[in-house]
Every structure is written in C-alpha cells, then in structure tokens.
N, C-alpha and C positions, 0 to 999 in steps of 0.2 A: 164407282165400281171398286171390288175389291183386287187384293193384289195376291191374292195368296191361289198359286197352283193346285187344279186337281177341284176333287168335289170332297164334301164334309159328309160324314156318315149317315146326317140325314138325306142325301141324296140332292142338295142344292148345290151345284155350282157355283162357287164364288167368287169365279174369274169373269164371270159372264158381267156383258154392261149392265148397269141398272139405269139406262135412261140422260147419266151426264156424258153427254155428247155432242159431239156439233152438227148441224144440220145433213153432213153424209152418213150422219153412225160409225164412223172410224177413229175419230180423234177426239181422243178423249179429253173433258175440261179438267182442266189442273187450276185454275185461278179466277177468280171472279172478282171484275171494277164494276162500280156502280156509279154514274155520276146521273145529274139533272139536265135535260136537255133547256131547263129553264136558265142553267147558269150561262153567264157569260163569258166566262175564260174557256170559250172554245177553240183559238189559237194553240194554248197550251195542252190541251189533250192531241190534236191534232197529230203537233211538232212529239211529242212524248209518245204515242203512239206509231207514227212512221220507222221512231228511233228501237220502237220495241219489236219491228218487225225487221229491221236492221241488227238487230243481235240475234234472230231466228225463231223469233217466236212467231204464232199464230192466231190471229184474231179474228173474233165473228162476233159482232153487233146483235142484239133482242131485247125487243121492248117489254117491260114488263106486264103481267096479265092483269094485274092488280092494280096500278097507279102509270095514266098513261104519263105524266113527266120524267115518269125513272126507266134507265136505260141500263142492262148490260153487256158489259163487254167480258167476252171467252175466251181465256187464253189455252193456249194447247201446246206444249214443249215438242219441238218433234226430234225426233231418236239421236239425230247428231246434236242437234243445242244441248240435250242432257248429259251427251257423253263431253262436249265439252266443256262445260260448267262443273259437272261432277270430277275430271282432271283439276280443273281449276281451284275445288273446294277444296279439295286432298276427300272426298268423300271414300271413305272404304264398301268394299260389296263384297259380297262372298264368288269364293274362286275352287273348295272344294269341300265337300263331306268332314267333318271332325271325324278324329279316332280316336276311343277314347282304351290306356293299358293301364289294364289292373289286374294285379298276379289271380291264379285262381282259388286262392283261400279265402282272399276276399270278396270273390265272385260267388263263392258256396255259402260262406258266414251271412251275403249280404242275403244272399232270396231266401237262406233259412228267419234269418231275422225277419224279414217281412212278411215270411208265410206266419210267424208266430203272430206278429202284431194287427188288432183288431184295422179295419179302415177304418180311414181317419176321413170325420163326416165334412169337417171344412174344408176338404181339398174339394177343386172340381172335377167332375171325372173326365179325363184323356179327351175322350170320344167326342166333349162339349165343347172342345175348342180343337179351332184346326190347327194343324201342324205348321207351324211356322217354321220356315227352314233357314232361312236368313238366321236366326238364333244361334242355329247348328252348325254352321260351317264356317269353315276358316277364312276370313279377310284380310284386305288387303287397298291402300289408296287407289283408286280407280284409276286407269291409264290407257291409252285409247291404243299406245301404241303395243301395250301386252293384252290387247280386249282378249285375244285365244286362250288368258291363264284363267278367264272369269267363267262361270257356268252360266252362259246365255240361252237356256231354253227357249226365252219368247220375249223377243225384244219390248211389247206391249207389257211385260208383266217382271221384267226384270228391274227397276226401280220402281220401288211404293210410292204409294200416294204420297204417303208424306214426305219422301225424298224428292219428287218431281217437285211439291207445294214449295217446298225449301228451294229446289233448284232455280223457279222462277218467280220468288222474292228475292231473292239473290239480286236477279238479272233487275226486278223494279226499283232497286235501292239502289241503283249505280244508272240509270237509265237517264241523260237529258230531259227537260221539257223546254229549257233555253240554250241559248248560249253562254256560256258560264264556266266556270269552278265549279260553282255552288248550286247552281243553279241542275238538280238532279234527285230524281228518289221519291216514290211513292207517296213517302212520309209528310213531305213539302205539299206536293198537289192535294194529300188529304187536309191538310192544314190551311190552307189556302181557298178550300171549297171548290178545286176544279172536280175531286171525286169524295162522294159522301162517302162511300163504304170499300174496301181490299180483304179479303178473303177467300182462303180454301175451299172449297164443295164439300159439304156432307157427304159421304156416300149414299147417301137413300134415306129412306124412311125407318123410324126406331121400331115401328109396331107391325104387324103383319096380320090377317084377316085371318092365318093357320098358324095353328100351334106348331113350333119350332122343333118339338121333337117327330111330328109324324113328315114335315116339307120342308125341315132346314131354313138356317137364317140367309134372309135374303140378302145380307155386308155387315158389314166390320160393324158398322153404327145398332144394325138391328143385335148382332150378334151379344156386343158392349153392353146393349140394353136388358136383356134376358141374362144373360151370364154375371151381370155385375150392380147393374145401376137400378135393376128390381131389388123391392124391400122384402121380399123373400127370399134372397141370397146375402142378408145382413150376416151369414155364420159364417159365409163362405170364405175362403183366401181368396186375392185381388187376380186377375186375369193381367200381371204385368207387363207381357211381353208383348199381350195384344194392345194394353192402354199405350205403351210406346210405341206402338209402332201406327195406330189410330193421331195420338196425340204428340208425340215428339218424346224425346229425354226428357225433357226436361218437366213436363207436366207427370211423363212414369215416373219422374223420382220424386216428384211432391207426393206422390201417392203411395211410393213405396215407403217413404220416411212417415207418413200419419199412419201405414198401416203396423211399419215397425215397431212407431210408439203406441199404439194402440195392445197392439202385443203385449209389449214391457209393461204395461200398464197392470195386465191381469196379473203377477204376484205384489204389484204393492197395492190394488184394490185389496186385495185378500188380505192382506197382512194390517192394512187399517181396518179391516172390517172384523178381525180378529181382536185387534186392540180396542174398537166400541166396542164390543160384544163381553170382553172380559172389563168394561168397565160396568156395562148395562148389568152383566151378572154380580158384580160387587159392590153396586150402587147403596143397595139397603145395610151390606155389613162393613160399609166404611165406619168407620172409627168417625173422623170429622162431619161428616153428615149427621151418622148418628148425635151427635152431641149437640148440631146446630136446632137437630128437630125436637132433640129433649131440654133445650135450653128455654123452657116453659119462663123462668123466672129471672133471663138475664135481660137487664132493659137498656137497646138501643138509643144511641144518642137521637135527636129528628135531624131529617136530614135535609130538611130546607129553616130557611131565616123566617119565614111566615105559616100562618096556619099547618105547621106540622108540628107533630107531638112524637113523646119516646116513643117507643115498637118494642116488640119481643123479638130475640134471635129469631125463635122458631115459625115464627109467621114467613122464613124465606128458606121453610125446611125442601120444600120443591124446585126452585131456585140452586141450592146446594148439592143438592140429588144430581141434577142435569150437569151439575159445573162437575163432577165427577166423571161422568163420562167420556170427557175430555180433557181432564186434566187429572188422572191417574200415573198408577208405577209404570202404563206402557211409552207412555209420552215420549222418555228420554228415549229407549229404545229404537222406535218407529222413528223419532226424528235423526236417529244415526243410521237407520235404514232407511231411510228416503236420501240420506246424503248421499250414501254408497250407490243406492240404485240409481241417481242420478248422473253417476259417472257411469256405471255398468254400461246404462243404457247410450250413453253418447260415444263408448269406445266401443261398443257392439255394432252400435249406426257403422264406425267405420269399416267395420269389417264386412258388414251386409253392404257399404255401397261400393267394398273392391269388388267384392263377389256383382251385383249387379253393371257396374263399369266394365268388367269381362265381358260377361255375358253380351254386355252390349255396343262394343266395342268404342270402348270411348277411354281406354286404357292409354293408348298413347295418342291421342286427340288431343290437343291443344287448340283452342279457343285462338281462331283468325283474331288478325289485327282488325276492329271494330271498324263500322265505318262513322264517320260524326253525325252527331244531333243535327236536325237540319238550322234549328236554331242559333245554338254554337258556330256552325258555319255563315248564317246571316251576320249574327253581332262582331264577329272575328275576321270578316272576308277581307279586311285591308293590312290584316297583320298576320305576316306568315314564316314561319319558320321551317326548315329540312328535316320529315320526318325519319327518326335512326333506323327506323326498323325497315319503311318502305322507299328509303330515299328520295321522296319525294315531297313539294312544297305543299304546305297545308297552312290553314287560319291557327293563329294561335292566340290563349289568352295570355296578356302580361301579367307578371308575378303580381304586381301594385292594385291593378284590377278586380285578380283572383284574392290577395288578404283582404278588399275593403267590402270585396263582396259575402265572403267568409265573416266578416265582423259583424256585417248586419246579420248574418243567416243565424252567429253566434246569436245575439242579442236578440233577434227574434225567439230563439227558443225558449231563454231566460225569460223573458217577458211573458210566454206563454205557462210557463213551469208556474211563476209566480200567480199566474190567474189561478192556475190550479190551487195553490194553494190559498187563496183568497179564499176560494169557495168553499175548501175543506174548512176555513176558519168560519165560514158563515154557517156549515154545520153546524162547530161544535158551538156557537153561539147559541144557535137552536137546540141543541139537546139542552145547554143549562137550563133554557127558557123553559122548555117540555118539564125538564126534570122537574119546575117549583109548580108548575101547574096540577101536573099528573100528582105531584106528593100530597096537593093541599086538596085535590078533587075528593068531595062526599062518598061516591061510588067505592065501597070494599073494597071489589075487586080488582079496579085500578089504583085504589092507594095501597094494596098489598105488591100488585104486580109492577110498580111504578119505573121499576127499571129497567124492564123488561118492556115496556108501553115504550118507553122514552129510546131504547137500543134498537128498535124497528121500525118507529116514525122516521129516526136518523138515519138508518141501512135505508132507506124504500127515498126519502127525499135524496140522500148520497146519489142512490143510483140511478134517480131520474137526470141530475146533476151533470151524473158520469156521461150517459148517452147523451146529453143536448151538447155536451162539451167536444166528445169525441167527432160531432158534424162541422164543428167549427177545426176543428185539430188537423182533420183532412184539407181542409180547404188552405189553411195556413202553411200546412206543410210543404202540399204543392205548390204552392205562391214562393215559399223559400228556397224551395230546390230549384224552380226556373231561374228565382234568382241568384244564384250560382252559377247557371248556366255549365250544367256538367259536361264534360266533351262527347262521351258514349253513351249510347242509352243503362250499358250495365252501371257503369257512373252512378247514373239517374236514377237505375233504381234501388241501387245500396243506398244513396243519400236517404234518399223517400224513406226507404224501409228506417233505419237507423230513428228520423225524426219521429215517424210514425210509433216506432217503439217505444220511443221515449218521451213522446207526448202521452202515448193510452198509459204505458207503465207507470207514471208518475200519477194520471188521473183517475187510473185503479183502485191505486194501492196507497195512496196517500193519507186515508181516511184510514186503511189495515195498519199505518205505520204508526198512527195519530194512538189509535186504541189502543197497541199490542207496547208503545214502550211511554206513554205521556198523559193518559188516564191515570188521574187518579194520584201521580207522582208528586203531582204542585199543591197537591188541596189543602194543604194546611192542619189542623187541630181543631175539635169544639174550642170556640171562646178563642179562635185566630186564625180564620179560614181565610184563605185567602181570594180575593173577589176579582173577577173581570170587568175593567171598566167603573171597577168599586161598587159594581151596582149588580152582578151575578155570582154564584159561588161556582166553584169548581167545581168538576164533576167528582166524586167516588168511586171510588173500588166498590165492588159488594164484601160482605165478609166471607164470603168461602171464595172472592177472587175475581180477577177482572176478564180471566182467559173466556169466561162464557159470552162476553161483550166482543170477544174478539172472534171466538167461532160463528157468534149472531151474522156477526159484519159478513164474512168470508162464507157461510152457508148461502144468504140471500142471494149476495152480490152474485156468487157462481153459479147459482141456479137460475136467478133472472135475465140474465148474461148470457146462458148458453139457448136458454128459450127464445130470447131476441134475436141473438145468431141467426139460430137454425130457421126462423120466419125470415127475417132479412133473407137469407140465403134460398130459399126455396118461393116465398110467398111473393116476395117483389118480383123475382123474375115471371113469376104465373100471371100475377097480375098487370105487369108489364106487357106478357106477349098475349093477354086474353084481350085487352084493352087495342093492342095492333091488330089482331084479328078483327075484331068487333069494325074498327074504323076503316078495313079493308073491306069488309060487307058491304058495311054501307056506302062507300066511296062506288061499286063496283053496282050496288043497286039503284045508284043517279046516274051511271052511264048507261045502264039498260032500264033506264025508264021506271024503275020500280019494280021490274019483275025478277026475273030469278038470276042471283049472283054468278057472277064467273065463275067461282070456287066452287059451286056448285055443277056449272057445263061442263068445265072441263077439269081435267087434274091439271094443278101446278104443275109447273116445274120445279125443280129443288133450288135453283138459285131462287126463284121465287118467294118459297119456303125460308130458306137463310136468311134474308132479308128481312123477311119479319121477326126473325127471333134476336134474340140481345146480343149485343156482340162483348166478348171478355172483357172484363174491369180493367181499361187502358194503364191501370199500375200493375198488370199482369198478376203474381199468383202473391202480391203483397200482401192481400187481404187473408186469404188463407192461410198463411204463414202464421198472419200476425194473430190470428183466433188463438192458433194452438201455440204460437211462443208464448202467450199471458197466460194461456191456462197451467201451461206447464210451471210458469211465476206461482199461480196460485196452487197449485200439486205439492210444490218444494220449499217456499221460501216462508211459509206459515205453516206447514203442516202441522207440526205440534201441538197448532190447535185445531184443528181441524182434520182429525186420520180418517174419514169419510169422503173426503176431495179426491184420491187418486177413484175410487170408485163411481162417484159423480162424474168423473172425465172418462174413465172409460164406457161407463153409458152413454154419453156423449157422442163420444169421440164413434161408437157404434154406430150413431145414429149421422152424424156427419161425413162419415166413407160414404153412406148410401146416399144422402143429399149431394155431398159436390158430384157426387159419379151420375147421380139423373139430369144437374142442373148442365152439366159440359156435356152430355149425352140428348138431353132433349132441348132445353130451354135455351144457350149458348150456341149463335153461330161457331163453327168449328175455328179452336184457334190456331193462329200459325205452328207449325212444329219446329220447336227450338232444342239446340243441344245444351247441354251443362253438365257436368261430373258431379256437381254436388251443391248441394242444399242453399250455397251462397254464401251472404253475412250469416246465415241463421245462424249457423253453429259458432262463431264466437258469441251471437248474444246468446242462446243455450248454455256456454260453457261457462258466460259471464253471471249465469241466475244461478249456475251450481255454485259458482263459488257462494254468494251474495247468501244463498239457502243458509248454506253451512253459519255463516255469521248470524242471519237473523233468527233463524231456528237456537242456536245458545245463545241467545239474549229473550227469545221469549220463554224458553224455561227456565234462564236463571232470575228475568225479571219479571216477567204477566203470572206464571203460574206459579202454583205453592208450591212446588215440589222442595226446591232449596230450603224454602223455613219448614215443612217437616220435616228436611230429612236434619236438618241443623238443629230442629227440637229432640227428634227420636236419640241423635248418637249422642246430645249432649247435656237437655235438660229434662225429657221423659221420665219416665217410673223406672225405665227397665236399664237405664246406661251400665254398661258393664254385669249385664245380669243374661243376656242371649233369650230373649222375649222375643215371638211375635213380631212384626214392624206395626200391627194394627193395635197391638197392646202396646208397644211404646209410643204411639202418639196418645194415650187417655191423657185430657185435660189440653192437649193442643188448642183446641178454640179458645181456652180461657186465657191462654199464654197467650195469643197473639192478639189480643186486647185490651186496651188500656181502659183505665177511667179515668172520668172527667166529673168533674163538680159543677152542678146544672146551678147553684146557688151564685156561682160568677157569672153568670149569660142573663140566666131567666130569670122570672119570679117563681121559687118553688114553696107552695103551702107545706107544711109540715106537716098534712098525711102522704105527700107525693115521697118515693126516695128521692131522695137528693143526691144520687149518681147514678150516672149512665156510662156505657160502656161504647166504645169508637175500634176502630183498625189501623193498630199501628203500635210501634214497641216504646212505651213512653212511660216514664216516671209518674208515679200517684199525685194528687193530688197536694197528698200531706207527706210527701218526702223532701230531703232538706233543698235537694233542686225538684220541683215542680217541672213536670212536660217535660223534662229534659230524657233526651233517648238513652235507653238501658245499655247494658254490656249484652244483651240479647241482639240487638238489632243490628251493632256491628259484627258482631259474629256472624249475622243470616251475612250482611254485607261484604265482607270477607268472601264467606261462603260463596255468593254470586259471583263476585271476579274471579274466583279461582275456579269456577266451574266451567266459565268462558273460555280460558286460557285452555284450560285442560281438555273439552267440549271441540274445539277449535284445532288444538294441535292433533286431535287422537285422529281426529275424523278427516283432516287434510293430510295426516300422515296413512292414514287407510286409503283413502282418495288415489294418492300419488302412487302406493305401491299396486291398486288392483289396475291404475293405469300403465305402470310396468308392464305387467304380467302381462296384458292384453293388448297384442302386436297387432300391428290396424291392418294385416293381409292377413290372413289364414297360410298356414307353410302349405299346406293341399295345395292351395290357389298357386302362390309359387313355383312350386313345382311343374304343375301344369301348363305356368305361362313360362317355364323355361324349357319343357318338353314341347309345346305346340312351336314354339320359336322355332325352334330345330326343327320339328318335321316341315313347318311352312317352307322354311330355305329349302329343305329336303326336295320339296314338291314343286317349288318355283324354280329349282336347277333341272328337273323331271319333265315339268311341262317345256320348258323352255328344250331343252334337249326334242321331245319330242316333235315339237311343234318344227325346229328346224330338219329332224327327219322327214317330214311331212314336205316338206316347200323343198328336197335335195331329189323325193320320187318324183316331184311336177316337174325336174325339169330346169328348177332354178338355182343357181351361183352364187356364190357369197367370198367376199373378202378376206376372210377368217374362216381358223377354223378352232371348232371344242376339243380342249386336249380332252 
C-alpha cells in the first residue's frame, strides 16, 4: 500500500490498502521470507524466527498458490518496534512544514519571468504526481522521547514503505538463528539455503484495467509505471523524489546521475554533430581529397608480398572522402571541448547531488558502522580484535593473511589483463592475414575496398571476442573479491566494481589503443617491411590516414555494445519471467488434473507475484554503473575521432532511463531500500577517464591524425608560407609531399613498359639521393611538431580543467544559505515546540523539576 496522505487528483486514494495484508486486514506486510518446506534446516528458521518475534516483530505463515513446497512468511513491524529501531538508526522524519523567505522583488521578478516563459514540455505536470510531504518539511533524528516535536497524523502512514522495509532488514541482519557471535543475519540463512528468497512487497500491481487519468493510480508501483517507466514519457524529467522514496537513495541517485548525464550529454551531442556536418559539408572542397581523387597517374606501391600489384591513389578517393569527416580543422577543437565538458559535468554532478542530499536529508547522515560479511565472520571467528568505533570484540583479519591474499587477487588481475591482450594480438594477427587475402582476392570491389573489408571483419571478430570475455571477467572477478574476503558488503562492492572496471576497460579498449597509436608505426619501407613471425607484413596506414581505422573500431564497437545492453537488460529479464510464468501453469495444471490453472481461479497474491519475477543483480547497481562509466570512456578518451559518440550515447542513454525504469518497475522483485550520498567509487573512476581523455585525445591528434603534418606542411613547406593564403590553398601539393618513392626495380621484376616507381607514405629520401630511404628534415619537423603539440595540448587543457574546477564550488551559495537559515529556524522551532509541549503537561495538572527561564 501506499504511504502518501490524502487522495491524488484523480480521485484514488492512496493510502487505502491494496491487499498486502495479514490475514485480519490491519497489518500491514513490510517484509517477505521465502523458504522450502522441502529443506531441512528447519531447527534454524525455528530458533531465528522465535528470536524475530523477540525483537517485536510479527509473523504469519502462507503457502504459496503456485508451488505447494514454497512457503511464506509475513512480517509486520508494529508502531513501537519502528519507533524503536528508527531511535536506534538515528533515522530522521519530518517534525514541521518548511518556510521558505524571499524578499519581494524576487517574488515579482520570479512569476513575471515564468508568466513570460513558454511551458516546458519535459516537466511533468504537478497534478500527475502526488504531493510528497516528507520532501517539504523540516527533519530531524527520530526520538521516542520528543515523538510530540514529530507531525504524527496517522501512526499507519507516518513511516514509508521503504523506511518500515529498511527498519525490519535492519532488525534481520542482527537476528540469531544460533548460538553464536557469528552465528546471525538474514544473509547467512540465505546462503545456507534455510531461505531461498528476502524481500520487500511490491505495492501492487504496475497496470490497471482504467486509465489513470479518469480512476487515478492505484500505488506507488502503478503510478512509477505510467509517470516514468512508460515509453512515452522518454522526454519527460525523472519522478525523483517518488523513485526515492519507492526505491531508497540510493537507487534515486543512480537515476538522478544517468539522468544528469544524460542531460550534459545534449550540448556535446550537438557540438560533434556540428563538427560532422562541417566536415560532411567540406568533404568535396578539401584540398587533400581533392588531390587524392585527381591523383589519376600516381602509382601506389602493392600492398601485399603476393599476387598484389601498384594501384592508383585515386582508386581510394572514397576512402579519403570519409577520412575527412573525422579528421578535419574541428577535431582539435571538439577534443578540447569534450575535455572541458568532461569536468563541467563532473563539478556540476556535485552541485546537483548537494542540492538533492538536501532535499533528501542525507546532508548530515553519515553512513552507520557496517555490519560484517557473514563470510568474513565465518573465516575470522577465532581471531578477534576491539573494535575503536563500537568498543566491542569482533573477527579480525591478520595483516599477513590480508597481503597474501591481495597478492593473489593482484596477480589474478595481471593474468587476466594479459589474456586480454593475447586476444587483441590474435586480432591483429588476423587482420594481417585478412589484409593479404582481401588485397590478392579477383573481385574489384574487394581488392579496391580491401582496407575497409579487413577493418570490419577485425571490429565484428574483436567484438564477439570482447562479449565472450566479458562472461568469463564476471565470474573471475567475483572468485577474486571473495577471495579477499572483504569485511563490509560496501568493501565488497568497491572491490568488484574497481576489477569489473578494469577487466571490461582494458577489454574494450584495447584493440582502440592497438589502432589509434601502433598501426601502421612499425611497418617498415617497400623493399624492408617489416614482418611478424617473418612470415606476415604489418599492417598500413592508408594514405589519407589511419584515424578512419580507428572511428571504424570505436563506431561498431559502440553501437553493437549498446544494442546488446539494452536486449540483455530488458530481453533476459522478459524471457526469464515469461519462462517462470509458463512453468507455474503448468505446475499448477498437474495439480488440478489438467484443467484450469490457479492463476486462472483465483488472483495471486503479490508476494506470489514477486516471487516469480527476478530478483536485483546480487552485485547490486554494478552493472549499471559499469554500462555507462565505459561509455562515458568511449564519449572522452577517443573522441577525436569519433565526434558522433557523445550523440550515439545520448540516444542511448534515452533509450536506457526507460529500460532500467520498466525492468526495476515491472520485471525486478522490489529491491531493498538503501541510503548513500553519492555515486561511490564512480566518480574517482569518472575523474580518472577525464584525466586519461585529456592524454589520449593529444596523442591521437598529434599521432593517428594528419592534422600536425598539414598544419607543419601549410606554415612551413606550402605555396603560400609567409604569403597570408587560404589554409586550403596552402596545403596544394600536400599529398605529393607526404610521399615518398621507392624503386620497384630493388623488390620486383619490372619489364620496361612498367614505371619503375612507385609511391609509399612516409617522409623518406629518393631513391637516387646520396643517403637512399633515409628520413628528410621534413619528417623531423612533423616529429617536433607532435611532441610539442602534446605538451602544449596537455598543459592548456589541464590548465583550463583546473581553473573551470575553481570557479565551480560543489555547494551552490543559495543552498548555504538556506542550510544556515533552516538551522536556525529548526532550533527556533524545537525550543517552540518543546516550550509548548511543557505548557501543555503544566495545564494537566503535572510538575516538573525544572524550570524554562
């Protein structure tokens, strides 16, 4: 049922029960165990049980409708166990109405401004969601013995769902099942298989038989579904305060940070869609294109050891075309504007999560002393140390233990990094192989396209590579982290997260790292290429450049990537819960003989319901996380070449708000409601890919793309040096400049109607000069050129970095102010009530000790 007072505009009450109840209709279920009455550790539920009605809680036993071995059990907090647990948590509740002073100029400015300004279509409107008042009012740590400063309208509806949920997890993570230390906690008896399943109740059903606007939503769950997790509210802003207060903090804040980046996303979409578009519009009047498509009579070296012969530049005048479009005059730009917005956005996050940690009172919240891993306390139970914070004796692990166990966990990772790179090398094994094939194949179109054949077989094998790796990544991960054995589950899930990062990051991106700085740099000269294994050539650059080899990479990958996501994330769960339905029919149709299913007689009931649907990804919201820290890797740390990525992510990233909001909404038993201030490890690894951006982004312009040798030919060997031309008229003759020859009469056998030179990429002495192949005073110059572009590239943009991280103080001074204004009125008001409350108990009659000066 829901928790929120009063009725919604459509006329549905939403305080009203929806059915999770206990057999009198009064008490309502806050918690649901599931165990097998087939198991045999019925001693332990027993003893664990007695103990949980010993701390106040309430239980009622129901067999389930669907599978007669499974059982659950109801638990129900009743009004004093909440108020004391909630003392206990330091849980804050609201005690009175917010006030909010603002002079009246500001009061006039603000409704003129808003009467000006059109509505705004992505808000939702007021009337579509109820009023949450809990948001509104001032709090305060719960206390039993000042309950009179709290505003208790209705004992039933004064703690949410999810604070009741919270209150009695609480009480099952500290609960006996033995006699013991250790022996205690939910977590153990799930592990142990005394209970299959622990979760919170839905509130009801997502869908409803009447449209919501003529009969109102029937709970939190229906409401969430209609107002958010429908695909026709992909424009809309997030229902935040309802997803936290539905889901916990901590799942509102994963939602409010994808939708904050999601946000940020739309001006660097735009500004790369800007930078295609002015390259797509100057494609035809580049200077270097032009020259590659009109280079009718310059004859290419062959580019394999067998059955390949010279080429014409211009047979890869479509090739050169395309490599323009990503490797133009915006490039530099946009990758100094992707570095900036990279920090924008991560010193904006902060400000948006003081402003929502207000809002949700988790400003002065501090994170209780954790309780241990149950496992931790199995392997640790004979070695104990005084713990400083709670003064008491707990399992400890010894330092000797904890390094030997770190040393494997280290080595395990290494070991795993190196597979990854095995497989990147058995790539590029295969492209050389592809390359001699595709070059020497009869077919035109593939010995014209041959580099382009060979850069896609390689991305499409990479990426099947990447996925098969990534199932093994998981499972190793987790084998690592237990063995470490981390004390807290947060422990737990930093390590996880951490490997998990750095497993997929390395198996991403390792193949982007492969193309964008080590293609093409080892290959050698016609007539001294140099060979793999003495028996493959290296692979090439093309001549207008290797950057289109690397958008190929970084295009697929990201596209195929987010398409497999988004089916993982939506399509397994469907298929998961259509496959439990199907097998609860039929189960339900051999107990009645074949005739008509249970599901059918009668309606479930909701724990019923839950039961069958999936329960959260036991690494909790890792997975999520980790989609969009890598996409963000691939947004920033390649963009250069690729200025179509921030707008690929934010299509995405669109289409993924509405997927996790249906999949935790429909398909996901509800999960626990957890608090946290903030995002976690993310944000140092976030702030670890800005910097990392900043480095590889000037190294793929000064080394993958031509930018550096035009701009090194334009200011110093061009037509136009010291003349103020054009920058398109000072590269004429560029292609010819960055070409060497070579004399086919050393390699090959050349008949004398053949020329006997051919032309290669790279800055190299003629033939007939007194050092042969030996690199020009051209080439050091480009080379110059590059290092000092890095250096400069590097300082300008970490020196912008640092100061727009200055300027941008991680509170807002507004918010300040108002958390030193509400301070003050709070004291205000708890000296106010407290006064009153003692006038009140002086008229009944009763004495006191003391008195108020």
């Amino acid at each position: 049922p829901s928790q929120i007072r009063g009725t919604s505009r459509f006329g549905t009450n939403l305080g009203q029960p929806s059915g999770l109840m206990f057999r009198d209709g009064k008490k309502r279920i806050d918690y649901i165990l599931v165990y097998k009455k087939s198991s045999p550790l019925v001693e332990k539920r027993v003893t664990f049980k007695r103990n949980l009605r010993a701390e106040g809680l309430m239980l009622e036993k129901v067999p389930s409708l669907t599978n007669t071995d499974i059982m659950f059990v109801k638990i129900h907090a009743p009004w004093d166990t909440l108020c004391k647990y909630a003392e206990q948590m330091n849980i804050r509740m609201p005690f009175r109405k917010k006030m909010y002073f603002t002079d009246w100029k500001s009061k006039v400015m603000g409704r003129q401004i808003k009467s000006w300004l059109p509505r705004n279509p992505m808000k939702l409107d007021k009337e579509a969601l109820p009023d949450l008042e809990e948001t509104d009012c001032y709090t305060a740590p719960f206390s039993r013995a000042r309950m009179h400063h709290f505003t208790i309208n209705n004992k039933q509806t004064f703690f949410s769902n999810s604070t009741r949920s919270r209150i009695v997890h609480h009480v099952l993570q500290r609960t006996k099942y033995e006699d013991g230390k250790s022996k205690m906690g939910i977590n153990r008896l799930l592990g142990n298989g005394t209970y299959e399943a622990a979760f919170p109740p839905h509130e009801g059903g997502y869908r409803s038989r009447h449209p919501i606007e003529t009969h109102g939503a029937q709970n939190h769950r229906h409401l969430l579904y209609e107002r958010w997790a429908r695909w026709g509210m992909w424009y809309k802003y997030q229902p935040l305060d309802l997803i936290r207060r539905y889901f916990g903090e901590k799942i509102g804040l994963y939602f409010a940070w994808l939708g904050w980046y999601t946000g940020m996303l739309i001006p660097a979409a735009l500004v790369g869609l800007f930078v295609f578009l002015y390259g797509l519009l100057t494609m035809d009047t580049s200077q270097v294109s032009k020259e590659i498509c009109e280079a009718n009579t310059t004859i290419m070296c062959p580019m394999c050891e067998q059955n390949c012969k010279p080429w014409k530049l211009s047979d890869s005048c479509v090739y050169a075309k395309v490599t323009h479009l990503f490797d133009n005059g915006g490039t530099v730009f946009f990758a100094i504007f992707m570095a900036i917005w990279a920090t924008v956005f991560l010193e904006f996050w902060k400000r948006r999560r003081a402003e929502l940690t207000y809002d949700w009172d988790l400003i002065d919240w501090e994170e209780e002393e954790e309780n241990l891993r149950p496992q931790f306390e199995a392997k640790y139970s004979r070695v104990e140390r005084v713990n400083h914070i709670s003064g008491k004796p707990e399992p400890f692990q010894p330092f000797t233990d904890k390094l030997s166990r770190l040393m494997v966990s280290v080595s395990g990772i290494f070991f795993m990094i190196s597979l990854v790179l095995t497989a990147v090398f058995a790539v590029v094994v295969f492209r050389l192989i592809a390359m001699e094939k595709f070059a020497s194949i009869d077919w035109e179109f593939v010995k014209k396209n041959w580099q382009f054949a060979t850069s896609g077989t390689g991305v499409c094998i990479n990426f099947m590579i990447i996925m098969s790796l990534n199932v093994v990544y998981e499972k190793v991960a987790y084998l690592l982290t237990n063995l470490e054995h981390p004390r807290t589950e947060s422990e737990w899930e930093n390590s996880f997260a951490l490997k998990m990062f750095l497993f997929q990051f390395v198996n991403l991106n390792s193949s982007t790292f492969y193309i964008a700085f080590f293609l093409g740099r080892f290959a050698g000269r016609p007539g001294k290429y140099n060979k793999l294994f003495n028996r493959w050539r290296l692979e090439e650059c093309h001549p207008s450049g290797c950057l289109i080899d690397l958008c190929l990479q970084m295009g697929v990958i990201m596209v195929l990537k987010q398409i497999w996501n988004n089916f993982m994330e939506l399509g397994y769960p469907l298929l998961q819960n259509w496959w439990s339905r199907r097998k609860m029919r039929t189960e339900s149709k051999e107990r009645t003989g074949g005739g008509q299913n249970v599901e059918n007689k009668v309606q479930l009931p909701q724990w019923d319901k839950d039961w069958n649907l999936q329960p959260m990804n036991a690494h909790g919201l890792v997975d999520e996380y980790l989609e969009m820290v890598l996409q963000f890797g691939f947004i920033t740390i390649f963009v250069a070449a690729f200025p179509l990525a921030p707008l690929l992510a934010l299509l995405n990233n669109i289409i993924e708000i509405r997927l996790d909001a249906y999949k935790f909404v429909t398909q996901w038993r509800r999960p626990m409601p957890a608090r946290a201030t903030d995002i976690g490890i993310w944000h140092g690894i976030l702030e670890g890919i800005g910097v990392l951006a900043v480095i590889t982004n000037a190294f793929v312009i000064a080394i993958t793309s031509d930018y550096i040798p035009r701009f090194v030919y334009a200011f110093r060997y061009g037509p136009c040096v010291d003349k103020g031309y054009r920058q398109d008229e000072c590269l004429r003759g560029y292609m010819n400049s960055s070409l060497s020859v070579f004399d086919m009469g050393e390699r090959w056998n050349v008949s004398e109607e053949q020329s006997r030179y051919c032309r290669y990429r790279d800055y190299r002495a003629s033939p007939w000069s007194s050092v042969p192949y030996d690199f020009t005073l051209q080439f050091w110059h480009v080379l110059a050129a590059r290092l000092a572009f890095i250096i400069v590239f590097e300082h300008l943009v970490f020196g912008i970095k640092s100061f727009i991280a200055y300027l941008i103080p991680d509170m807002p001074k507004s918010l300040c102010d108002r958390m030193r204004r509400e301070k003050y009125l709070m004291q205000e008001m708890m000296y106010e009530a407290e006064l009153e409350h003692l006038q009140k108990e002086r008229k009944n009659g009763r004495r006191y000790d003391y008195e108020w000066p």
